[in-house]
N, C-alpha and C positions, 0 to 999 in steps of 0.2 A: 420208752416214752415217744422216740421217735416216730416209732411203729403205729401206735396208737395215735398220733396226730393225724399222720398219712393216712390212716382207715377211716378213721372221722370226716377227713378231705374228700377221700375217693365216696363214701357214701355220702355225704351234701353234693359234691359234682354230679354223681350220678340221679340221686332225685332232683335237681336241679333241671338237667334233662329231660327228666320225665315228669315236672312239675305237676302237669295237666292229667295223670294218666297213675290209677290204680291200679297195681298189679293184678294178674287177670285169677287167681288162684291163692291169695296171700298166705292163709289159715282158714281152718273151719271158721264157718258163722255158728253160734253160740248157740240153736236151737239144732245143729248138729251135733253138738259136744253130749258126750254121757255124764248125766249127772256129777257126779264121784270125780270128775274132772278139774280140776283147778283153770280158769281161762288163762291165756296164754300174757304174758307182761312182758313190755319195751322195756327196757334199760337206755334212758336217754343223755348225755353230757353235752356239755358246751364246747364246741370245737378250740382248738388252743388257738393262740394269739401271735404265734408264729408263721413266717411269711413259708411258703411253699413255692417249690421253685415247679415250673409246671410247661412243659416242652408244647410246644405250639408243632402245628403238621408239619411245617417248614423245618423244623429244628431249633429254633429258636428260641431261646428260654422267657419266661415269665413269670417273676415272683409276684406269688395272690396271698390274699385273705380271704377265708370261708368263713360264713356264720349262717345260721337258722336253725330249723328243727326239720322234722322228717315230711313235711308238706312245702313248707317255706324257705326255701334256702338260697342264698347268695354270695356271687363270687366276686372281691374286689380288687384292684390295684393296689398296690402298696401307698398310693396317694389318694385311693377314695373313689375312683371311679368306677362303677358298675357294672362288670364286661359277663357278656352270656357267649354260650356256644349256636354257632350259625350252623349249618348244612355241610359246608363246606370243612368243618373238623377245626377249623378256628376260633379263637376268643375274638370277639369284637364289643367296644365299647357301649352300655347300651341305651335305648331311650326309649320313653316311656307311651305308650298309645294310651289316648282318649277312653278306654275302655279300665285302663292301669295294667295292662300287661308291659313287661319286658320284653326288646327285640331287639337285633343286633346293628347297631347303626352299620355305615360303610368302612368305618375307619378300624381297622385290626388293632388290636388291644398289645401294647408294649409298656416294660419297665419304661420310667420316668426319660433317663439319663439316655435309653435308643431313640424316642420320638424325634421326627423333623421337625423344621419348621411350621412345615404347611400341617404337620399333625397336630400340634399342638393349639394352634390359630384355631383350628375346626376344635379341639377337646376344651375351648372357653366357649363355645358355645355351649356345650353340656352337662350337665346338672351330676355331680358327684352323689353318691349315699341313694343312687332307687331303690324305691321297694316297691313291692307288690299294692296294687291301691284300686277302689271303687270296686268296679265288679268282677274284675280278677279275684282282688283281696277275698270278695264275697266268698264267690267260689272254691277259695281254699279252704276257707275257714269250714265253709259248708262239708267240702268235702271229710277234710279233719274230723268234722263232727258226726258226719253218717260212719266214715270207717271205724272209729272208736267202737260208738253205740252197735254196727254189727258183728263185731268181733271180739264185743265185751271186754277188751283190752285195760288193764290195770297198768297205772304207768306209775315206774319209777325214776328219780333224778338222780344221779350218780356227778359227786363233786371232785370224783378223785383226777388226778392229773397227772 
C-alpha cells in the first residue's frame, strides 16, 4: 500500500515538472496502429491522502500532499499551501501569475512547526489551495484533449487502494 502511494507521489511530482511538456515519443498515434490492435488504455487513481515525507536538496525533510491527474497535478503542505519545484532542486512556496500559471515564490517551502518568523509573516501574505487558472488552465485542458484524441486512449478509473 505503501509502495503504491509513493508511485502515485513520484508520478504526479514528476508530471508536475513537466507540466508544460508532452513526452516527445509517448505511444503510437492511432493511424499508425494496425487494425486488429486494441488502443492502448491509462489506468488512472486518486493519489492517497497520506502525508509524504519528501527530503529537500539540503536534507531536510518535508511532509506533502499530492493530488491531480496526469496533466494537472499538485503538490501541498501539510497546512494547504502550494509549493512547486524551482531550478535550484527545491520546493518553494508558490504564487500565481497573471496568466494562472504556478511559480516558485522566494520563500523555501517547510513543515509548519520549522518556519521562522520572518517565514511565516511573508506565508500570510499568500494564498493556500492554487491551482492552475485562465490561460494556463486553457492550455492544459487543451493539451489533455489533443493527447487523448491522438493516441485514441481509452481511460479507465481504478478505486482500489
Amino acid at each position: 500500500m505503501r509502495g503504491l502511494i509513493i508511485t502515485v507521489f513520484l508520478m504526479i511530482f514528476g508530471l508536475q515538472v513537466n507540466a508544460q511538456r508532452l513526452p516527445e515519443k509517448p505511444i503510437q498515434k492511432k493511424e499508425n496502429m494496425p487494425k486488429q490492435q486494441l488502443p492502448p488504455r491509462i489506468i488512472s487513481t486518486e493519489a492517497g491522502s497520506d502525508t509524504i515525507p519528501l527530503r529537500q536538496v539540503d536534507g531536510t525533510v518535508l511532509h506533502i500532499l499530492g493530488s491531480g491527474s496526469l496533466f494537472e497535478s499538485y503538490t501541498e503542505t501539510i497546512d494547504g499551501y502550494t509549493i512547486v519545484i524551482a531550478k535550484d532542486g527545491f520546493y518553494y512556496y508558490a504564487v500565481q501569475t497573471k496568466d494562472g500559471n504556478l511559480l516558485p515564490s522566494d520563500v523555501r517551502a517547510k513543515d509548519p512547526a520549522d518556519r521562522t518568523k520572518k517565514e511565516q509573516k511573508k506565508l500570510a501574505s499568500l494564498q493556500k489551495h492554487l491551482r492552475y487558472t485562465g490561460e494556463t488552465l486553457e492550455d492544459i485542458s487543451k493539451k489533455k484533449k489533443d493527447f487523448y484524441h491522438d493516441y485514441n486512449l481509452q481511460i479507465e478509473r481504478s478505486n482500489e487502494k
